[in-house]
C-alpha positions as CSV (number, residue, x, y, z in Angstrom):
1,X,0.0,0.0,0.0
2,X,1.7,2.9,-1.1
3,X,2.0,5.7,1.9
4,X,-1.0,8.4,2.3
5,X,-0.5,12.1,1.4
6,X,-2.3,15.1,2.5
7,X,-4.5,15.5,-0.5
8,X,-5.6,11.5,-0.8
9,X,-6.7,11.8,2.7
10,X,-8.4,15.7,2.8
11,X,-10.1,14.6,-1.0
12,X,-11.7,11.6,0.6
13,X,-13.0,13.3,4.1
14,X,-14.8,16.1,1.4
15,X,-16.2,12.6,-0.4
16,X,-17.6,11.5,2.9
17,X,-15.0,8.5,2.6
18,X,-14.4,7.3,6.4
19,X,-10.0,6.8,6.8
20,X,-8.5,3.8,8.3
21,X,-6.8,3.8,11.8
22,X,-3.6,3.2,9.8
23,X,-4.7,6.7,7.2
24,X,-5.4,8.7,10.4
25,X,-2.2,7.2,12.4
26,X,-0.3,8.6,9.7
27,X,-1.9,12.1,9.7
28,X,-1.1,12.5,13.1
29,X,2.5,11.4,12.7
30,X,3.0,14.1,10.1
31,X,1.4,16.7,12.9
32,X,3.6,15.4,15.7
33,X,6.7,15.5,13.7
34,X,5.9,19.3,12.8
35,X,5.5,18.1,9.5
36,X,2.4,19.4,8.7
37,X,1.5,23.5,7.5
38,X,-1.5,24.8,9.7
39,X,-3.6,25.3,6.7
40,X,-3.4,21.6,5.9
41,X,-3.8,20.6,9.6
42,X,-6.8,23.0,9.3
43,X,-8.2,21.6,6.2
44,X,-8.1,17.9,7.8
45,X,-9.3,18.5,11.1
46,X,-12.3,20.8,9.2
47,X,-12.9,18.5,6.7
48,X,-12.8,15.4,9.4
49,X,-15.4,17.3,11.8
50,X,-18.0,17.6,8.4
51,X,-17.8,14.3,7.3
52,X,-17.5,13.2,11.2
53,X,-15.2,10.8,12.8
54,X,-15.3,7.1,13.3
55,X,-14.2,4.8,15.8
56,X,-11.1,3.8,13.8
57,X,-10.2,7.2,12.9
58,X,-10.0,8.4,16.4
59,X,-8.3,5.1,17.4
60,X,-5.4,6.1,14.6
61,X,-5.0,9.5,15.7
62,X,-5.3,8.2,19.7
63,X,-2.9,5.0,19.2
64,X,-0.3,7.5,17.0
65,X,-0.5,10.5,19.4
66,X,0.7,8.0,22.6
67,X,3.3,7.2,20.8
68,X,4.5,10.8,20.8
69,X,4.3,11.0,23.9
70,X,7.0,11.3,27.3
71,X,7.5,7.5,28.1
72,X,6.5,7.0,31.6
73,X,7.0,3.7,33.7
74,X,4.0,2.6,36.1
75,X,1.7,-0.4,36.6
76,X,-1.6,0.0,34.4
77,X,-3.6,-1.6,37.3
78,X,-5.1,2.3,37.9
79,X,-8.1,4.5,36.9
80,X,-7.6,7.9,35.2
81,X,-11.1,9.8,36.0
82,X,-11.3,12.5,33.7
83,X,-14.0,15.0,31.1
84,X,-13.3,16.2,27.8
85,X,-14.4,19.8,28.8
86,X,-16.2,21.9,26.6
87,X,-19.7,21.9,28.1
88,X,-19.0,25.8,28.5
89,X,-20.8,25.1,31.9
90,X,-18.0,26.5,33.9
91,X,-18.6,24.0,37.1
92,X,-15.9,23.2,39.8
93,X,-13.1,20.5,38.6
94,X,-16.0,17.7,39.5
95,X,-12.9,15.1,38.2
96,X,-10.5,15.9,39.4
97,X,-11.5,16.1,43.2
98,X,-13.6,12.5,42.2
99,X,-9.8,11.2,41.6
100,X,-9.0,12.4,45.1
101,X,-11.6,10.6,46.9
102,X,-11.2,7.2,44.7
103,X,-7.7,7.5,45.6
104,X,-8.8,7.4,48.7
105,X,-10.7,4.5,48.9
106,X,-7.6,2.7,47.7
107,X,-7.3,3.0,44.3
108,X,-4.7,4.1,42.0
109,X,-5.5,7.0,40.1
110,X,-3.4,8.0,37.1
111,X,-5.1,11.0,36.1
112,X,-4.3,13.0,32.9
113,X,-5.2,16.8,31.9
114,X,-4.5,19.8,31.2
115,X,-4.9,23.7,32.6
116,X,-8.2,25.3,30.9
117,X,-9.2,25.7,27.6
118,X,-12.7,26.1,27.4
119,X,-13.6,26.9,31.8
120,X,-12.2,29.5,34.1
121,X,-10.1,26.1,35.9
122,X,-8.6,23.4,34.3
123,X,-7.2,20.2,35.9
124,X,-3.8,21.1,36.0
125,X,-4.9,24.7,37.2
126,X,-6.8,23.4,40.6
127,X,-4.4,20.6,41.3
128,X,-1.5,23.6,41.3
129,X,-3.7,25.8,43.1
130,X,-4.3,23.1,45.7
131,X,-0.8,22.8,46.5
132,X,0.9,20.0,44.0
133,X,3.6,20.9,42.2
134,X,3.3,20.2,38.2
135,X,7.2,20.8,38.0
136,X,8.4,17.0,39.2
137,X,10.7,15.4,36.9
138,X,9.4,12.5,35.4
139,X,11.2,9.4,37.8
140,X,8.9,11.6,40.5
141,X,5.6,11.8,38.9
142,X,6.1,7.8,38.7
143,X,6.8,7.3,42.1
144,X,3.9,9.5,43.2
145,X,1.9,6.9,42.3
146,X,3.3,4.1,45.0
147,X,4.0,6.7,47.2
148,X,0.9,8.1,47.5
149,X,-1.7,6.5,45.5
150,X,-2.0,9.1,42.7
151,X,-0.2,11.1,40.1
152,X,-0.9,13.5,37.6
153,X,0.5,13.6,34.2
154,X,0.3,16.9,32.8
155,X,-0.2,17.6,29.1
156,X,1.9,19.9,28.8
157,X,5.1,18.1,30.1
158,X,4.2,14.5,28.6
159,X,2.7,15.3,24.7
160,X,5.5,18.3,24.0
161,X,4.6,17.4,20.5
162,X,1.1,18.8,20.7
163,X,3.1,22.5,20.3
164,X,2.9,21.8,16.6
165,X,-1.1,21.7,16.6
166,X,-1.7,24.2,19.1
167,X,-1.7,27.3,17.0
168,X,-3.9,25.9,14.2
169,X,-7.0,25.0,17.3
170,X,-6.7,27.9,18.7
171,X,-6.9,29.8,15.3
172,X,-10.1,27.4,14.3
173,X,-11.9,28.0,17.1
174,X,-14.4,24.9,17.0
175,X,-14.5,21.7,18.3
176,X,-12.4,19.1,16.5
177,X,-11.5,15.5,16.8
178,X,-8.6,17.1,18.9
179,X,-11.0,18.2,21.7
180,X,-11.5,14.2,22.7
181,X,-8.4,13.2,22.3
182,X,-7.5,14.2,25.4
183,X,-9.2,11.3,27.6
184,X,-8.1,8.5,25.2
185,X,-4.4,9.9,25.4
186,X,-3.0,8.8,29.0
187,X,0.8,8.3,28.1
188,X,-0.1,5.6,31.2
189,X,-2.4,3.8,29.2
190,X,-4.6,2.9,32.6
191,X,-6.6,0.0,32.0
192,X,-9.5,1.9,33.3
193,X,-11.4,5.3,32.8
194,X,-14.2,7.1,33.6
195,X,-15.0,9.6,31.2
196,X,-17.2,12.3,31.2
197,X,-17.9,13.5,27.2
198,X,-19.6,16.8,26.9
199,X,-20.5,16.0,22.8
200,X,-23.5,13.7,22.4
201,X,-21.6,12.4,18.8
202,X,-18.5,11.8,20.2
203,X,-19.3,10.0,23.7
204,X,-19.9,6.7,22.1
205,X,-17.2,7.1,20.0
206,X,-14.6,7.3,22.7
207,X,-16.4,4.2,24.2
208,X,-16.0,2.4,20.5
209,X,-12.0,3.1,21.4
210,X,-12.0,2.2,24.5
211,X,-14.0,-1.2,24.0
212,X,-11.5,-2.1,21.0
213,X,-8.3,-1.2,23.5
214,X,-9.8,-3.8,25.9
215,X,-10.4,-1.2,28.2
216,X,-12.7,-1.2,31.4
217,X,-14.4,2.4,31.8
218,X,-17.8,4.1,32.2
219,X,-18.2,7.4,29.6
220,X,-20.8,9.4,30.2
221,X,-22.5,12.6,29.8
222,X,-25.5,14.8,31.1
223,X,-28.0,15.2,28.7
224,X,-27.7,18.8,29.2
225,X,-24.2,18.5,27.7
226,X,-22.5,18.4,31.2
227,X,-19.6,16.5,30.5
228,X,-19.8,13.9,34.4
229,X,-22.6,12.2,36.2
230,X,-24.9,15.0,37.3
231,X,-28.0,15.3,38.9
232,X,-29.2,18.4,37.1
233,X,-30.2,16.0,33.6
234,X,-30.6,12.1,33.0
235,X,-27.1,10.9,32.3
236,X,-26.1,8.8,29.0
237,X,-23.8,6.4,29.8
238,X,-21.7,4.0,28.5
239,X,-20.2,0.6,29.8
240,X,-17.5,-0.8,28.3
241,X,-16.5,-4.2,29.3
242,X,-15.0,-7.3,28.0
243,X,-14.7,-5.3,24.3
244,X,-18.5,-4.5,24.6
245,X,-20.3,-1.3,25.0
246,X,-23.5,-1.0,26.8
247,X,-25.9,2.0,26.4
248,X,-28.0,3.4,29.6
249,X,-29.8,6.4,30.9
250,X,-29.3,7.3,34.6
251,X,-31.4,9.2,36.7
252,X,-28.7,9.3,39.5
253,X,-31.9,11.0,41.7
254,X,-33.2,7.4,41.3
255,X,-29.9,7.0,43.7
256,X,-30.8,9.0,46.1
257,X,-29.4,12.5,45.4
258,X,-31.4,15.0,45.4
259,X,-31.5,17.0,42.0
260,X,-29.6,20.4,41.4
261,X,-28.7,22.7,38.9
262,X,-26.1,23.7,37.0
263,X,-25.4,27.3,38.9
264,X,-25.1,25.3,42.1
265,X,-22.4,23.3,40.3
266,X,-20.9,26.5,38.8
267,X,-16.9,27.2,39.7
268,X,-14.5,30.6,39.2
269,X,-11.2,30.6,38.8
270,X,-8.4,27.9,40.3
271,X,-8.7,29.7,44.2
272,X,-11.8,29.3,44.1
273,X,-12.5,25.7,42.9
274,X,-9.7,24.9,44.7
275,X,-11.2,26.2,48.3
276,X,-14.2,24.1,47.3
277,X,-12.3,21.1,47.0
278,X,-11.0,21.5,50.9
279,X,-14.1,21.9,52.1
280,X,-15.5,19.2,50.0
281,X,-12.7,16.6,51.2
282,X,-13.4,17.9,54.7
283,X,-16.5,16.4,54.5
284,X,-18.9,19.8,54.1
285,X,-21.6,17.9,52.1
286,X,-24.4,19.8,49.8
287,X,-25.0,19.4,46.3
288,X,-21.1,19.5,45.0
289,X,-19.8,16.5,47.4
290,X,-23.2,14.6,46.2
291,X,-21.7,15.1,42.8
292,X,-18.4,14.7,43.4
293,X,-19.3,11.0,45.1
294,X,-21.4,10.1,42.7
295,X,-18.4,10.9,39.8
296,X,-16.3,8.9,42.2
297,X,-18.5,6.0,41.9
298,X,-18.2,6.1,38.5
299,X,-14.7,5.7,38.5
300,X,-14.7,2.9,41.1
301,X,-16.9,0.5,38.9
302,X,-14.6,1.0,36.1
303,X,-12.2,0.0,37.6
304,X,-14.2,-2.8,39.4
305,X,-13.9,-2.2,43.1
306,X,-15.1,-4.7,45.1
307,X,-18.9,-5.2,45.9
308,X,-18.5,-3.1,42.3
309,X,-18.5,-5.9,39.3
310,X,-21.9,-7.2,40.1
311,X,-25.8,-6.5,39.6
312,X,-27.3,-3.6,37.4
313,X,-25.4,-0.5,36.8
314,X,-27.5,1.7,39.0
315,X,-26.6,-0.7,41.8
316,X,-23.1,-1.0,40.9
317,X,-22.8,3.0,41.5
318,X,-24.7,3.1,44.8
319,X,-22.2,0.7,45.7
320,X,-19.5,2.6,44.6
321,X,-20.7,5.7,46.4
322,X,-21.2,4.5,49.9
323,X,-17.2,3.7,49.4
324,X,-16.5,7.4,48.2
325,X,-18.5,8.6,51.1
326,X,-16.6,6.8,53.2
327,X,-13.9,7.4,51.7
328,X,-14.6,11.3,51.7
329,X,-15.9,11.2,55.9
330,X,-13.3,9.6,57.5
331,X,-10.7,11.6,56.0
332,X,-8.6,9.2,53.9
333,X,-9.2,11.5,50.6
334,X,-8.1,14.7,52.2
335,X,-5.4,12.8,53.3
336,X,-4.3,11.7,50.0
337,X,-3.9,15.6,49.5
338,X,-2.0,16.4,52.2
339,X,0.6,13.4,51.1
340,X,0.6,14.5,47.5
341,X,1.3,18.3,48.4
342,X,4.1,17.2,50.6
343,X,5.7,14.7,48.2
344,X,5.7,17.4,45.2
345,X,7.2,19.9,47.2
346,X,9.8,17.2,48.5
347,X,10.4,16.2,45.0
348,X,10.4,19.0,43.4
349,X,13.2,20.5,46.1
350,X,15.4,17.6,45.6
């Protein structure tokens, strides 16, 4: 097979011709390597959006972006708990505090992000404002992991490569295939994820990569375009398990939470989502820790906690959220904070 080029692939996207992984695999090489011109990077990711992407295409350009990425060296029995972003919601970093309190019940937590794009607070953004350094070395972000039961891998410092894309996004200005890349991109390569997927097209997608990777993970998505496991909407989720995807609504009410809305879930800038987070892990209840355990639970049946792998979803997650309230009121998650802050500021010192 001779070797694509720009034009083959762009000319068939207008045609409404879907790419192989391999086709797509190759575009992103050509982007990584800062082969590519951003009016041809522009042209693709335009032309890829219209037509609208497949499973295999966003497996190539997944599969070939990993491999772009900073090699990092830790066991893949761990749960990255993460959202796409993009709802324009602007709520408090519901994941990244979820990560916290599943960490807390025990399991590993290799979570993956970035500071914001689309929100006032990013991941990176409220884990920095909490206290954790992003500027460990690499040998330290691994060891974070034993040490302390969770580590973050930041964007910035382990896909470098992305550089070459980011002026062309940010001159676009609309969602592309790039904007769910993100989740499916752990340089870790977890063997489970919860995802929350703002887009309604490209939630179960991401599960169609997911189930072909062998993964274990929930994806999921308010059907107010929330991008986590809300009470403020019925949720579309996902299951993936055993290389099968299974479709269900959830009215997480049905679990016992009582309904919000979205202003009560509404953040500002890294300060301030990250004094909610304190008082969330110091067990101050209300409609955010009810959201924040519920996410928790989301992550803890992907990654099949005990008293987790049995019975009907909605049973599985009110399973999984008496252990992330647990979790959350005897203090182990806040914890896990206080351990992480200490260790980046030791490791970053050394």
């Amino acid at each position: 097979m001779d070797e694509p080029t720009w034009p083959h692939l762009i000319t068939s996207l207008i045609n409404h011709v879907d790419l192989t992984a391999a086709e797509t695999g190759w575009a992103m090489d050509q982007v990584m390597s800062g082969n590519t011109t951003s009016t041809t990077l522009a042209g693709f990711l335009t032309a890829l959006a219209t037509k609208g992407e497949t499973v295999e295409e966003l497996k190539g350009l997944a599969e070939a972006m990993v491999r772009h990425a900073q090699p990092i060296e830790v066991a893949a029995d761990a749960v990255d708990i993460v959202g796409t972003g993009g709802d324009r919601a602007r709520t408090v970093n519901i994941s990244s505090m979820a990560a916290l309190v599943v960490a807390g019940a025990g399991v590993r937590v290799v979570k993956h992000g970035n500071r914001a794009s689309s929100s006032a607070s990013g991941s990176a953004d409220v884990i920095e404002a909490l206290g954790v350094s992003l500027a460990m070395p690499v040998t330290q972000v691994e060891r974070a992991l034993d040490v302390v039961g969770i580590t973050f891998l930041f964007a910035n410092q382990f896909h470098p490569s992305m550089r070459y894309a980011a002026p062309t996004r940010r001159e676009l200005g609309v969602a592309t295939a790039f904007n769910v890349l993100g989740p499916l991109t752990n340089p870790a390569r977890p063997r489970a994820s919860a995802i929350g997927v703002s887009s309604s097209r490209h939630a179960p997608l991401v599960a169609g990569v997911l189930a072909e990777r062998g993964s274990s993970a929930l994806v999921f998505r308010g059907r107010n375009g929330l991008d986590e496991l809300t009470t403020t909407a019925v949720n579309e989720v996902w299951l993936v398990e055993g290389g099968q995807v299974t479709r269900e609504e959830i009215d997480a009410t049905a679990l016992g939470i009582p309904p919000a809305t979205v202003e009560q879930l509404r953040g500002g800038d890294p300060e301030f989502n990250a004094r909610i987070a304190r008082e969330v892990l110091a067990g101050s209840g209300g409609v955010i820790t009810d959201t924040v355990v519920l996410n928790a639970a989301a992550g803890l049946v992907a990654y099949g906690f005990e008293g987790t792998r049995e019975g009907s979803l909605p049973a599985r997650l009110a399973r999984g959220m008496d252990v992330a309230r647990e979790a959350l009121l005897s203090g182990r998650a806040e914890g896990v904070l206080r351990r992480w802050i200490e260790f980046s500021r030791a490791a970053t010192a050394s």
